[in-house]
C-alpha positions as CSV (number, residue, x, y, z in Angstrom):
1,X,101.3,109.0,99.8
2,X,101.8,107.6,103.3
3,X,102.9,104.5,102.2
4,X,105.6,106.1,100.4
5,X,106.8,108.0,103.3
6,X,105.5,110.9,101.8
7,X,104.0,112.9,105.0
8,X,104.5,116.1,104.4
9,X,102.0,115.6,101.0
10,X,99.9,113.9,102.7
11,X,99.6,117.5,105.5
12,X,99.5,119.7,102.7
13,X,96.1,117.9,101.6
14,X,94.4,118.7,105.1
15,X,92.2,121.3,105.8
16,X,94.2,124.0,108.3
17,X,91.7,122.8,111.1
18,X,93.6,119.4,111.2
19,X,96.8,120.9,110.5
20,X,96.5,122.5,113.8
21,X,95.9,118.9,115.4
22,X,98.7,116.8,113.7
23,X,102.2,117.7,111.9
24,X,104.2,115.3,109.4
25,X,106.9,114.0,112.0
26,X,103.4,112.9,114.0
27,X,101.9,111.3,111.3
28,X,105.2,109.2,111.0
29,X,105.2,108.4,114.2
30,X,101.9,106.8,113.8
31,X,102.1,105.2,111.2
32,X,105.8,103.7,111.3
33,X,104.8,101.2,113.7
34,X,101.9,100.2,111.4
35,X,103.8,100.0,108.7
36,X,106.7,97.8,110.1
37,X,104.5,95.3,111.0
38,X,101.7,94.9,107.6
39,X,104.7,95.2,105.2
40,X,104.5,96.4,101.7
41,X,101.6,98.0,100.0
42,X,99.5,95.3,97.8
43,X,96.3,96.5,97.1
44,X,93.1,98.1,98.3
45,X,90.8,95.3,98.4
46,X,87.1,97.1,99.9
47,X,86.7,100.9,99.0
48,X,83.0,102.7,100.4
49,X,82.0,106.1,100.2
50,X,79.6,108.0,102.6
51,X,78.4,111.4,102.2
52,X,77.1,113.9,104.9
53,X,76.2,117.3,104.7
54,X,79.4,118.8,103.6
55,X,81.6,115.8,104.1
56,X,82.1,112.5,102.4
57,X,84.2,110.0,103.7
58,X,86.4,107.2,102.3
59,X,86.5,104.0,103.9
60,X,89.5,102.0,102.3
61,X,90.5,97.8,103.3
62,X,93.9,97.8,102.1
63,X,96.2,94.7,102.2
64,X,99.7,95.0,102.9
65,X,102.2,91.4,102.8
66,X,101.5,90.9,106.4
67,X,97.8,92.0,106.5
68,X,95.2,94.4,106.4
69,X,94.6,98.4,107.5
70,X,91.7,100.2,107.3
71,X,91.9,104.1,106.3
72,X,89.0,106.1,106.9
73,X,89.3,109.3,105.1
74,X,87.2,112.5,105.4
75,X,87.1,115.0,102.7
76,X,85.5,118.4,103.1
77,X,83.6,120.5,100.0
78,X,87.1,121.7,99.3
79,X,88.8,118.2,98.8
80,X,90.4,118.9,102.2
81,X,90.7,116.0,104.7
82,X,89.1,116.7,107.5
83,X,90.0,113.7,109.3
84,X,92.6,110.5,108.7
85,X,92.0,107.2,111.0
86,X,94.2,104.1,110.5
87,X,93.7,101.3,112.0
């Protein structure tokens, strides 16, 4: 979803804990500058999962035309994210 531009999705999946930290024009914001400089989406090359408690996280390598992101991805019992990192 957000590398289809597709923020306001991507905020409906977050738990309303994080929707109080973060709306869709800020997750643009973030991202855009990312996304200028890897390119187009290719693939996700390195995918690892991590569960705690009531969590699991999503670690994702994914490579664009002009390189790589990481995504890590935290889910709560609900499917939720919890928590989105790019870097």
């Amino acid at each position: 979803m957000i590398c289809n531009d597709e923020y306001s999705k991507v905020i409906d999946k977050m738990s309303e804990n994080l929707k109080t930290q973060i709306n869709a024009e800020q997750l643009k914001e973030a991202w855009q500058p990312m996304k200028d400089k890897l390119g187009k989406f290719k693939s996700i090359n390195k995918e690892e999962l991590i569960g705690n408690e009531d969590l699991a996280t999503v670690v994702e390598v994914v490579e664009f035309d002009n390189g790589k992101a990481q995504f890590t991805i935290t889910y709560n019992e609900d499917m939720k994210l919890e928590g989105l990192y790019m870097k």
